[in-house]
PDB file of N, H, CA, C and O in Angstrom:
ATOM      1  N   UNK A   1       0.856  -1.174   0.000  1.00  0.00           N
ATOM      2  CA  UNK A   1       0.000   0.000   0.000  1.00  0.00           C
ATOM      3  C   UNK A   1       0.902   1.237   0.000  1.00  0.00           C
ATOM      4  O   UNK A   1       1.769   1.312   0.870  1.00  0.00           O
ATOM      5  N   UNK A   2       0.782   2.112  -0.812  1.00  0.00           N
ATOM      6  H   UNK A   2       0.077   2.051  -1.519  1.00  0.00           H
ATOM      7  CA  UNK A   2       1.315   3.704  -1.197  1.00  0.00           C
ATOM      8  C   UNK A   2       1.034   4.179   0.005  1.00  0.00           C
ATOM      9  O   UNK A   2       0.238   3.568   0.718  1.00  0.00           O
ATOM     10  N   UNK A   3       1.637   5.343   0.430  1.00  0.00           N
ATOM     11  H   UNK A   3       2.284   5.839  -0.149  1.00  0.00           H
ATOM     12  CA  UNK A   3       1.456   5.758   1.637  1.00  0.00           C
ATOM     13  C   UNK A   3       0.213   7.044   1.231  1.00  0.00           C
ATOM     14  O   UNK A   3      -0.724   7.265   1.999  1.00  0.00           O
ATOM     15  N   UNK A   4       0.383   7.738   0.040  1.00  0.00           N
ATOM     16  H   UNK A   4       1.144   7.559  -0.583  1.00  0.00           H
ATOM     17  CA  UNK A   4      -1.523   8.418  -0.448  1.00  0.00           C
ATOM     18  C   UNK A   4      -2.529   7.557  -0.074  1.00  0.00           C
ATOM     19  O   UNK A   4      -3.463   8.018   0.582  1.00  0.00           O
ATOM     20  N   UNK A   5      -2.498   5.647  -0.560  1.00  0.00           N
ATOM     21  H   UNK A   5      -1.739   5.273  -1.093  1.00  0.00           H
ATOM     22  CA  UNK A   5      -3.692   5.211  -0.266  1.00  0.00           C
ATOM     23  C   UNK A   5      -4.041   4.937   1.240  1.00  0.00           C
ATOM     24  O   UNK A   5      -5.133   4.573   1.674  1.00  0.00           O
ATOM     25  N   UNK A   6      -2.528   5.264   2.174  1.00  0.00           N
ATOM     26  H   UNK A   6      -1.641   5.560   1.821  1.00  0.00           H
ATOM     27  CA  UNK A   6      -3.160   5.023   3.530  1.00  0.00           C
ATOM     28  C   UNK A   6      -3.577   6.240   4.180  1.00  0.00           C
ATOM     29  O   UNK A   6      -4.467   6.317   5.028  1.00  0.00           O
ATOM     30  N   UNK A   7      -2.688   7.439   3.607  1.00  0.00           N
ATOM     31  H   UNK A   7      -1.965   7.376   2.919  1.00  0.00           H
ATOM     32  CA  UNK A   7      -3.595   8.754   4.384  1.00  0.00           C
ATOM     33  C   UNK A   7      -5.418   8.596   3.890  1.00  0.00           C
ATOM     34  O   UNK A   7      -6.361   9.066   4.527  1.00  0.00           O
ATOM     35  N   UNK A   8      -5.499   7.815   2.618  1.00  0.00           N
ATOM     36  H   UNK A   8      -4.733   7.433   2.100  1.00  0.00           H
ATOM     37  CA  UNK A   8      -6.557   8.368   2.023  1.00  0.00           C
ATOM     38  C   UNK A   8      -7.878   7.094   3.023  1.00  0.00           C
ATOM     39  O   UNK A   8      -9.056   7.223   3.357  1.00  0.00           O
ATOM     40  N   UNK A   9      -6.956   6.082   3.162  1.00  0.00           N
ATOM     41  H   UNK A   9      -5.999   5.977   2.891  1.00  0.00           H
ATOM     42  CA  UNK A   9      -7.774   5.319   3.789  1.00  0.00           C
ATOM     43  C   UNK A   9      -7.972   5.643   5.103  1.00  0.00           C
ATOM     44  O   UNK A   9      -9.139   5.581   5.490  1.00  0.00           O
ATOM     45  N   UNK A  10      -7.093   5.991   5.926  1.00  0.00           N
ATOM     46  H   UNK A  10      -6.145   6.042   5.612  1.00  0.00           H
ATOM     47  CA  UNK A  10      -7.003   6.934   7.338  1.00  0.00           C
ATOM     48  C   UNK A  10      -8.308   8.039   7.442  1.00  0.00           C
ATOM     49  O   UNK A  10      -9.341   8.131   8.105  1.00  0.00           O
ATOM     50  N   UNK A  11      -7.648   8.781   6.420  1.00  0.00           N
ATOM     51  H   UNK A  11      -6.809   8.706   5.881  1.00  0.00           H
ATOM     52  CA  UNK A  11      -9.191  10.041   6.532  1.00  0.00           C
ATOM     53  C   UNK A  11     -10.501   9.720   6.213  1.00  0.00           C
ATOM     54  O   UNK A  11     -11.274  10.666   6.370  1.00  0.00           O
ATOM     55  N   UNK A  12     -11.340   7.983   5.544  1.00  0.00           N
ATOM     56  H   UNK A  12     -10.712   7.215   5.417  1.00  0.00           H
ATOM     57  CA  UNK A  12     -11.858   8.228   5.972  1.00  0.00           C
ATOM     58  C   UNK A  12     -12.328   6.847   6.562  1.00  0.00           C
ATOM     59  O   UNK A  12     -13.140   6.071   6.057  1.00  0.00           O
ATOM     60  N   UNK A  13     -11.578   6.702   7.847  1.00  0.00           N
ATOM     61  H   UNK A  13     -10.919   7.332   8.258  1.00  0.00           H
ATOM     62  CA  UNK A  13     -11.985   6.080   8.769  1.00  0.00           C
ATOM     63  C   UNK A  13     -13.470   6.851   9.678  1.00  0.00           C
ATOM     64  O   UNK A  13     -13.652   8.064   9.780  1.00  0.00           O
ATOM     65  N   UNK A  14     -14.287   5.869  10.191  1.00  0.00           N
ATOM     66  H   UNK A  14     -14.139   4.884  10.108  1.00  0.00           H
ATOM     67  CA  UNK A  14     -14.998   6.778  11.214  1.00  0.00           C
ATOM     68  C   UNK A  14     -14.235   6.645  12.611  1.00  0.00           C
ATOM     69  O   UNK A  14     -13.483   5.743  12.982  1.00  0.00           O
ATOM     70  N   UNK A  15     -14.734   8.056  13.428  1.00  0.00           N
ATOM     71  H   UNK A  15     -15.345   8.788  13.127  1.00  0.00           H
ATOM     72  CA  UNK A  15     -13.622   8.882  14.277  1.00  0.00           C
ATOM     73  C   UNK A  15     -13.287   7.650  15.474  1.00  0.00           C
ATOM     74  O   UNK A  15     -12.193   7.830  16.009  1.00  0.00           O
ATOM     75  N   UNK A  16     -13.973   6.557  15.926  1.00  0.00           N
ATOM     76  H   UNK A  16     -14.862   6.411  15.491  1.00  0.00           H
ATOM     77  CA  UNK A  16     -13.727   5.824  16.618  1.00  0.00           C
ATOM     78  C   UNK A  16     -12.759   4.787  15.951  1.00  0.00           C
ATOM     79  O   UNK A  16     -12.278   3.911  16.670  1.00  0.00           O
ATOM     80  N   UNK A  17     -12.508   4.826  14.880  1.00  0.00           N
ATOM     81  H   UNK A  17     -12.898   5.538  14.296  1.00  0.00           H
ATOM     82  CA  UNK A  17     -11.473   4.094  14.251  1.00  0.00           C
ATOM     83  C   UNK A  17      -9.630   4.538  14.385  1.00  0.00           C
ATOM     84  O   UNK A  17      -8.594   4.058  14.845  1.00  0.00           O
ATOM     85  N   UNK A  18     -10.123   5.809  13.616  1.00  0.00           N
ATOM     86  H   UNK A  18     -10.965   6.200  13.243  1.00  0.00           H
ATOM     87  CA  UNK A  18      -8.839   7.134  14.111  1.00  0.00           C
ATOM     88  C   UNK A  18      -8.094   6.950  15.562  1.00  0.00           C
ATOM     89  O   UNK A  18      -6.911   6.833  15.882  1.00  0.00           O
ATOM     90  N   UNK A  19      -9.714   6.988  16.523  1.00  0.00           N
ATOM     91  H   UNK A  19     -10.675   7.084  16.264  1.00  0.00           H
ATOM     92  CA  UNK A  19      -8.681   7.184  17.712  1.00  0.00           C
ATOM     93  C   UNK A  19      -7.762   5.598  18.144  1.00  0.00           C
ATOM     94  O   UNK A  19      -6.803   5.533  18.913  1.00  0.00           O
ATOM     95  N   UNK A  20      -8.195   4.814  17.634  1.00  0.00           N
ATOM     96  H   UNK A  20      -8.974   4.866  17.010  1.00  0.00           H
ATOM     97  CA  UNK A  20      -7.855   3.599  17.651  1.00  0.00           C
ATOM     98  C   UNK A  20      -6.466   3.165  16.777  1.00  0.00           C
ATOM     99  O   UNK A  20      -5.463   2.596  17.207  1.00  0.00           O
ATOM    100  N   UNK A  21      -6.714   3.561  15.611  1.00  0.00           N
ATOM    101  H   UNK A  21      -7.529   4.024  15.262  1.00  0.00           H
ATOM    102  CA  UNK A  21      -5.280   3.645  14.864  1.00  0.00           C
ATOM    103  C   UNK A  21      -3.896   4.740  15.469  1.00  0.00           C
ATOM    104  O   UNK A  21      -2.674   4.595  15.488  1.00  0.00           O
ATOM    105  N   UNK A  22      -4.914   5.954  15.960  1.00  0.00           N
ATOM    106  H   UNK A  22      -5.907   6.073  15.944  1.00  0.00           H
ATOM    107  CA  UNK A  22      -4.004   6.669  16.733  1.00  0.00           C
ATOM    108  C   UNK A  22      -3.236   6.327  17.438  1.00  0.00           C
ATOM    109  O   UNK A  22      -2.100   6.662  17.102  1.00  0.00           O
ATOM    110  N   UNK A  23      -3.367   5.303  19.089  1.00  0.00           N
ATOM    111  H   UNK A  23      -4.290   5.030  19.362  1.00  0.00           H
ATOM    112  CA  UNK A  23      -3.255   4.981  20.005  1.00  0.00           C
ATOM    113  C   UNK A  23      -2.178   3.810  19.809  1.00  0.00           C
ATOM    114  O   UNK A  23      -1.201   3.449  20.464  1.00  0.00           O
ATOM    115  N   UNK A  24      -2.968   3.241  18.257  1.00  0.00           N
ATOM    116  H   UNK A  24      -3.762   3.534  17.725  1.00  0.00           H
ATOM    117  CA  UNK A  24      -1.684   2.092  18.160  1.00  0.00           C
ATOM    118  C   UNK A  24      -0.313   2.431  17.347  1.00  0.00           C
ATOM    119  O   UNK A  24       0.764   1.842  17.439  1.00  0.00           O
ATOM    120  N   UNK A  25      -0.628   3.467  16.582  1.00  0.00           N
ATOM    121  H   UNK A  25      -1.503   3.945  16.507  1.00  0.00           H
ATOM    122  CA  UNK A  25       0.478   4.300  15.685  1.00  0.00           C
ATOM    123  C   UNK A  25       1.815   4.822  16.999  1.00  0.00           C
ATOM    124  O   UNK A  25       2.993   4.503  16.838  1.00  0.00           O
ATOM    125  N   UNK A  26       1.345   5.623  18.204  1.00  0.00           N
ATOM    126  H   UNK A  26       0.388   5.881  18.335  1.00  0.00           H
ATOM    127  CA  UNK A  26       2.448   6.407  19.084  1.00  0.00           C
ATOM    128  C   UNK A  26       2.695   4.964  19.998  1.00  0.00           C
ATOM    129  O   UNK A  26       3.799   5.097  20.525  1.00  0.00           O
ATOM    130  N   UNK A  27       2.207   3.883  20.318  1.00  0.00           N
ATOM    131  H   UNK A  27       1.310   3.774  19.889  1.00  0.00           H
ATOM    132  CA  UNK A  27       2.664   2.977  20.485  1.00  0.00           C
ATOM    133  C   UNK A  27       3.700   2.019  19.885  1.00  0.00           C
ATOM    134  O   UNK A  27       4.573   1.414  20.508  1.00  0.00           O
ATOM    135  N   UNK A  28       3.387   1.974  18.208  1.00  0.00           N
ATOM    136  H   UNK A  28       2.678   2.465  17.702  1.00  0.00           H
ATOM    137  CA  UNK A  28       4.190   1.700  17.376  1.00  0.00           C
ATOM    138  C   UNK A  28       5.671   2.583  17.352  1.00  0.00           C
ATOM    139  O   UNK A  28       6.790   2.070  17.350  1.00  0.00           O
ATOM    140  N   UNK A  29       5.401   3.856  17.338  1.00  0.00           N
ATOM    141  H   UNK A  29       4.492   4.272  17.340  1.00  0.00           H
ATOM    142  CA  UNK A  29       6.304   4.553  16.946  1.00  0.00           C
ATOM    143  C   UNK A  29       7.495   4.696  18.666  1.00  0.00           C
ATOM    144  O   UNK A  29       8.717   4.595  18.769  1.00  0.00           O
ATOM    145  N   UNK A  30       6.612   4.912  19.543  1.00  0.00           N
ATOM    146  H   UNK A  30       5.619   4.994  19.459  1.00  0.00           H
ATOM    147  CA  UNK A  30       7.373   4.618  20.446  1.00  0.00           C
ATOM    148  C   UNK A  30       8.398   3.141  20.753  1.00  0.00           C
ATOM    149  O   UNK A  30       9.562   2.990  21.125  1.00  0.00           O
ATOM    150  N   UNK A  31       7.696   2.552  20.517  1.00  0.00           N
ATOM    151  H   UNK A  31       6.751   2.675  20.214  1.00  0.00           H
ATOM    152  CA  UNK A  31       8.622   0.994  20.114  1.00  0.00           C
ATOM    153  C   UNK A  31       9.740   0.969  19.031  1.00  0.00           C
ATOM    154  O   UNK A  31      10.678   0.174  19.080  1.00  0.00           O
ATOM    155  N   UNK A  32       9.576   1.889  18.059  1.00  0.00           N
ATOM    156  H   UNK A  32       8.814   2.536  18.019  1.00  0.00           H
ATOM    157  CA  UNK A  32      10.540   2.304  16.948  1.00  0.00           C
ATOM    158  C   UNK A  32      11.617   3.265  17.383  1.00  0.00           C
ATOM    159  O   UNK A  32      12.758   3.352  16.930  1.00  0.00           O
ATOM    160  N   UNK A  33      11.088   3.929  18.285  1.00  0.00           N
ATOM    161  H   UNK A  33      10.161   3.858  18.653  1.00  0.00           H
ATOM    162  CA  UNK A  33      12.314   5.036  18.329  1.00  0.00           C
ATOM    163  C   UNK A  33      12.957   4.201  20.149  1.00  0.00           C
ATOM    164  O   UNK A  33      13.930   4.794  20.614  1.00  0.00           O
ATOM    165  N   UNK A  34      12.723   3.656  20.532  1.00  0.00           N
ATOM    166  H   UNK A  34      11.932   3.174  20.155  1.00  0.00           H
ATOM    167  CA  UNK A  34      13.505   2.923  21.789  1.00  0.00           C
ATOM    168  C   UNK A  34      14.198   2.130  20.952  1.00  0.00           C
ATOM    169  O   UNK A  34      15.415   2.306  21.005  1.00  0.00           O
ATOM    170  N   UNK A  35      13.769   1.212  20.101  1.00  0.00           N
ATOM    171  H   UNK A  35      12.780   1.069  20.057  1.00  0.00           H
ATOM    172  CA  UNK A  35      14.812   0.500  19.074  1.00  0.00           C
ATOM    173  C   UNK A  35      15.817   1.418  18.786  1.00  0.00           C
ATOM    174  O   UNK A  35      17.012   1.310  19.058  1.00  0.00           O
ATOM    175  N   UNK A  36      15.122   2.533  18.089  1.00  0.00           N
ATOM    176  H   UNK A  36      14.151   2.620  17.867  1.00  0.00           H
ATOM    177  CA  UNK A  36      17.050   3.162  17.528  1.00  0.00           C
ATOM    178  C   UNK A  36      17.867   3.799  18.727  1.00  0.00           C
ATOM    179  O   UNK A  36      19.023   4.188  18.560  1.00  0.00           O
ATOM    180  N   UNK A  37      17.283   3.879  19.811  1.00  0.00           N
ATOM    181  H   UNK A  37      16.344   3.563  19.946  1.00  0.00           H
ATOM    182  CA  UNK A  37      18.105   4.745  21.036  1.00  0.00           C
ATOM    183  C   UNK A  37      18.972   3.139  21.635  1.00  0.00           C
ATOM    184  O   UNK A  37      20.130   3.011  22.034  1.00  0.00           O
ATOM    185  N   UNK A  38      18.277   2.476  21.543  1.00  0.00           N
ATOM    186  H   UNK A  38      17.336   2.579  21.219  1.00  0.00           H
ATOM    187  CA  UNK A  38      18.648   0.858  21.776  1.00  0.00           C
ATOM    188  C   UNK A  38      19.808   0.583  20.799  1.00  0.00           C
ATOM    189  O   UNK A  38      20.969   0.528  21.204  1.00  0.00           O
ATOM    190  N   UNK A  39      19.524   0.435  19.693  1.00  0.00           N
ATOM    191  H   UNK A  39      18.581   0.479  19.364  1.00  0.00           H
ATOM    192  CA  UNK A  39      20.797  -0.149  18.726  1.00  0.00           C
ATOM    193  C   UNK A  39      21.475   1.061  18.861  1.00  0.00           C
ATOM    194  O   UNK A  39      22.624   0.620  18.825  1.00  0.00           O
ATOM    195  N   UNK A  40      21.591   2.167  18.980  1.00  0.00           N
ATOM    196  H   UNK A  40      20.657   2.525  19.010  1.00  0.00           H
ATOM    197  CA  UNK A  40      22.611   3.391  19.007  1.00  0.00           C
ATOM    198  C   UNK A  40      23.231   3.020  20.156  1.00  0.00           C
ATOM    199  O   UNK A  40      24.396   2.863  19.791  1.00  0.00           O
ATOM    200  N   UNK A  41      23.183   2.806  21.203  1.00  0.00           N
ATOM    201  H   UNK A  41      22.237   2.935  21.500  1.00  0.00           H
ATOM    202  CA  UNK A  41      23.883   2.401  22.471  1.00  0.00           C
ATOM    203  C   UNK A  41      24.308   1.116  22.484  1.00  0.00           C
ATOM    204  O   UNK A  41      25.110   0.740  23.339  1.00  0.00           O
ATOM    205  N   UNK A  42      23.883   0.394  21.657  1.00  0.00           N
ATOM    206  H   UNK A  42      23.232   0.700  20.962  1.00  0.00           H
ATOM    207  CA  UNK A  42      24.708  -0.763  21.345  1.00  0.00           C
ATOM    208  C   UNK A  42      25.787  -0.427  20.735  1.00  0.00           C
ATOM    209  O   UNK A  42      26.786  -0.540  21.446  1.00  0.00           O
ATOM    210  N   UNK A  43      25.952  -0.093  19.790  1.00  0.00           N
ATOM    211  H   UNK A  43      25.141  -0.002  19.213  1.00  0.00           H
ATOM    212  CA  UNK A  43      26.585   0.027  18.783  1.00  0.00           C
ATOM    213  C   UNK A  43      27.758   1.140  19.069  1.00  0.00           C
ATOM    214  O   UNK A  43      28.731   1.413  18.367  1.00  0.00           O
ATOM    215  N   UNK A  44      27.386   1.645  20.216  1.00  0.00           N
ATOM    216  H   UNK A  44      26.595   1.423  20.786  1.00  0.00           H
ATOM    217  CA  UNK A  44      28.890   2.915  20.958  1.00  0.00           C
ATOM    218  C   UNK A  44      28.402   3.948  20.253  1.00  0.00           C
ATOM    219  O   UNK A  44      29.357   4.716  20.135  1.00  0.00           O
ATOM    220  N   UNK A  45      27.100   4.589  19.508  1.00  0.00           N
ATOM    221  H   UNK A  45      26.325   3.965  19.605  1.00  0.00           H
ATOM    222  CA  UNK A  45      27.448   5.927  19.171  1.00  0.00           C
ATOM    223  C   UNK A  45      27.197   6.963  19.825  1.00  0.00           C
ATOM    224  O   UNK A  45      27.650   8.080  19.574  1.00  0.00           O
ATOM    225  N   UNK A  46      26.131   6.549  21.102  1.00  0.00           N
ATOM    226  H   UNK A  46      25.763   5.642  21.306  1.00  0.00           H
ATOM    227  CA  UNK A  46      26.113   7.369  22.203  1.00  0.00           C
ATOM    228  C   UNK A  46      27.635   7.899  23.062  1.00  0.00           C
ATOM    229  O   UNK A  46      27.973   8.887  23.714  1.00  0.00           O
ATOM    230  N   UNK A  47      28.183   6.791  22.681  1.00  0.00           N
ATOM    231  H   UNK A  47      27.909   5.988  22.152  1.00  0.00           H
ATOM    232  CA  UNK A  47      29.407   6.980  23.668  1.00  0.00           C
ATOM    233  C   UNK A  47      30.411   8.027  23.838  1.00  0.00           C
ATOM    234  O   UNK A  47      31.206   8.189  24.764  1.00  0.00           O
ATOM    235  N   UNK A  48      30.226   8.723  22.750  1.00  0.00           N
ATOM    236  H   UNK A  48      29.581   8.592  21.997  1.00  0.00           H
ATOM    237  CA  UNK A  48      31.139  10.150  22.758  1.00  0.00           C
ATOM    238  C   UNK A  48      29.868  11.355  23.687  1.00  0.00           C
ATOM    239  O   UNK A  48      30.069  12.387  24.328  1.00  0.00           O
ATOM    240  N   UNK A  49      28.960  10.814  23.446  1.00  0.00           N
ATOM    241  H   UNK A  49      28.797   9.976  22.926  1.00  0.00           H
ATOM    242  CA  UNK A  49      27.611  11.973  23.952  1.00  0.00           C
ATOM    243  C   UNK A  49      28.015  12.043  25.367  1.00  0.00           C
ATOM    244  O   UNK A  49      28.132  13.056  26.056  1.00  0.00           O
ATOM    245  N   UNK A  50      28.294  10.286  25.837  1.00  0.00           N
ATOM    246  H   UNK A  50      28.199   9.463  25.277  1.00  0.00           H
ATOM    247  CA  UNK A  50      27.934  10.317  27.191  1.00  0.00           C
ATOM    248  C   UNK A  50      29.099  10.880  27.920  1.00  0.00           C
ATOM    249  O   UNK A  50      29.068  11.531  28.964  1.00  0.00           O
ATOM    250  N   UNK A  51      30.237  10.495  27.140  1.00  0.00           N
ATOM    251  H   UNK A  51      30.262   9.966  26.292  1.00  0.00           H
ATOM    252  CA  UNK A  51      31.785  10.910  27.960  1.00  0.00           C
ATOM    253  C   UNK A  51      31.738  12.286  27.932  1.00  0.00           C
ATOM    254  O   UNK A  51      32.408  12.814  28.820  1.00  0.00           O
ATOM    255  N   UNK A  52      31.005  13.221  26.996  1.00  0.00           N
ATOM    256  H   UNK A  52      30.460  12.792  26.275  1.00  0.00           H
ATOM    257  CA  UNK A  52      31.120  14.540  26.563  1.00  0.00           C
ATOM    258  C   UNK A  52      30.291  15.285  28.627  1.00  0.00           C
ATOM    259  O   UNK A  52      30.777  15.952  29.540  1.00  0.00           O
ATOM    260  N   UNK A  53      28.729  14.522  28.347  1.00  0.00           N
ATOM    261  H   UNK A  53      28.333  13.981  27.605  1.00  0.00           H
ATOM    262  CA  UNK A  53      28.465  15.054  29.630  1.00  0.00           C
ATOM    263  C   UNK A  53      28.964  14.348  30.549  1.00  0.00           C
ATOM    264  O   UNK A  53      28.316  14.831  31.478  1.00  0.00           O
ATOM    265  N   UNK A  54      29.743  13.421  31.128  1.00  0.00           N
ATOM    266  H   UNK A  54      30.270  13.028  30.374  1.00  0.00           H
ATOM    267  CA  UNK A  54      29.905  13.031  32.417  1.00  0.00           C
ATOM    268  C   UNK A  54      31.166  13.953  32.205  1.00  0.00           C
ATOM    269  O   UNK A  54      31.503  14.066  33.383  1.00  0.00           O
ATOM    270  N   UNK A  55      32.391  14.928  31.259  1.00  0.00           N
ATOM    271  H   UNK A  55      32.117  14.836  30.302  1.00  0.00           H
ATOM    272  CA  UNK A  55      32.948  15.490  31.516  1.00  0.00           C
ATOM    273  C   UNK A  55      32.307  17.285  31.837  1.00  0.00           C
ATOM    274  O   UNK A  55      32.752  18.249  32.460  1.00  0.00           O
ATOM    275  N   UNK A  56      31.481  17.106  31.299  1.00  0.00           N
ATOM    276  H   UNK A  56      31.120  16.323  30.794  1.00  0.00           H
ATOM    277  CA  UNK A  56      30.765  18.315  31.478  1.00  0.00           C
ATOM    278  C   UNK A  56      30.227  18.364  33.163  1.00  0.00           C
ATOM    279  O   UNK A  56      30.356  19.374  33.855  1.00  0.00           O
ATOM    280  N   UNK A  57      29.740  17.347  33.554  1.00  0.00           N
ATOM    281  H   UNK A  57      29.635  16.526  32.992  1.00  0.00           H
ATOM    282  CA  UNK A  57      29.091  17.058  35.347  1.00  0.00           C
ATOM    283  C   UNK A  57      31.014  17.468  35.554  1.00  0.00           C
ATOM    284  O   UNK A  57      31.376  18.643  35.620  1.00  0.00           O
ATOM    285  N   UNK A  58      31.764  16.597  35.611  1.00  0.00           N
ATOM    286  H   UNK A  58      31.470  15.643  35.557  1.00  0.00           H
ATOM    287  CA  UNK A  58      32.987  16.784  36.545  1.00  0.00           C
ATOM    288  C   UNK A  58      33.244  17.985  36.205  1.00  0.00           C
ATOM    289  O   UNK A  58      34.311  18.394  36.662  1.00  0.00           O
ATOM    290  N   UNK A  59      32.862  18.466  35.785  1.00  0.00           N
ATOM    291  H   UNK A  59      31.995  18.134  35.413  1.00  0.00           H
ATOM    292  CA  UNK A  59      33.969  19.983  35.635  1.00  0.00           C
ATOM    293  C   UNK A  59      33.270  20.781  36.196  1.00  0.00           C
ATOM    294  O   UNK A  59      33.760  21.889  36.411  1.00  0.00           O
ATOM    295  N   UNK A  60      31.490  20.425  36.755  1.00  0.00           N
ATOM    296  H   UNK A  60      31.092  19.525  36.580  1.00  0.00           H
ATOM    297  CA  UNK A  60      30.571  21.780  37.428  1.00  0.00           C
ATOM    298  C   UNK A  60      30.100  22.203  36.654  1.00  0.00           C
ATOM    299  O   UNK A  60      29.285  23.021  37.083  1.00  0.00           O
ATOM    300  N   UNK A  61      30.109  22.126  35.179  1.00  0.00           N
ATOM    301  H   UNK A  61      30.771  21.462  34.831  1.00  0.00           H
ATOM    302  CA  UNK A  61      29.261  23.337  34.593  1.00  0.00           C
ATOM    303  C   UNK A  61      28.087  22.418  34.110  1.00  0.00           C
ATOM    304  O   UNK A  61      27.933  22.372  32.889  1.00  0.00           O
ATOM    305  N   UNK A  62      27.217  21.663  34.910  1.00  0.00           N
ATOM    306  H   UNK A  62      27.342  21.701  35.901  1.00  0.00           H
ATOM    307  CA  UNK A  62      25.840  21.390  35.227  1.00  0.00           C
ATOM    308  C   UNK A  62      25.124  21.943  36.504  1.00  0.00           C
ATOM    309  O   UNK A  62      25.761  22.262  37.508  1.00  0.00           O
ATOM    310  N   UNK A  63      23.843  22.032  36.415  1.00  0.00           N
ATOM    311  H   UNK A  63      23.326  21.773  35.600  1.00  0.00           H
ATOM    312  CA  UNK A  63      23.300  22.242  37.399  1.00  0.00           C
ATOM    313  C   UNK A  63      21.854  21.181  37.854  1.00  0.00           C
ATOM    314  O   UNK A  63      20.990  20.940  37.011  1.00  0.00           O
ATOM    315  N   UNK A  64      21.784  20.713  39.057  1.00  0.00           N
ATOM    316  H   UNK A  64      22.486  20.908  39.741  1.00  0.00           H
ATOM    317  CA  UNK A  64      20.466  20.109  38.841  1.00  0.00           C
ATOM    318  C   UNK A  64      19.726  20.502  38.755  1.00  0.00           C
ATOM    319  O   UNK A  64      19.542  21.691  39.012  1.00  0.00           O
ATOM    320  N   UNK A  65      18.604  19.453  38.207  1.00  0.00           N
ATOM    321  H   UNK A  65      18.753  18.486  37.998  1.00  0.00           H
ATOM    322  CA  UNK A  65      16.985  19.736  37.567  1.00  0.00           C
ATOM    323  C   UNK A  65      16.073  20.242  38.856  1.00  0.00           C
ATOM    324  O   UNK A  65      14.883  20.517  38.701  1.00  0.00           O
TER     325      UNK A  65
END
């Protein structure tokens, strides 16, 4: 399926459908983006991020939340 025929099929869902596809879409997508924060930390590319702030905490120029 083209992604036109799914907006087109989306819009015209009736609205109890929507909220239903809604609910499972930010569920979906939340499961998608923990995957890439997941394989990114596998994979070490966080790892310059993280050494960057734990040198940033030792040096003081953080403050807590």
């Amino acid at each position: 399926m083209k992604l036109k025929e799914l907006e087109n099929t989306i819009a015209h869902l009736p609205p109890e459908e929507v909220a239903r596809f809604r609910e499972w879409f930010l569920e979906f997508d939340a499961e998608q983006f923990d995957r890439r924060i997941q394989d990114d930390a596998d994979s070490g590319r966080l790892d310059a991020l993280a050494e960057s702030a734990l040198a940033e905490h030792a040096a003081g120029r953080t403050k807590p939340l």
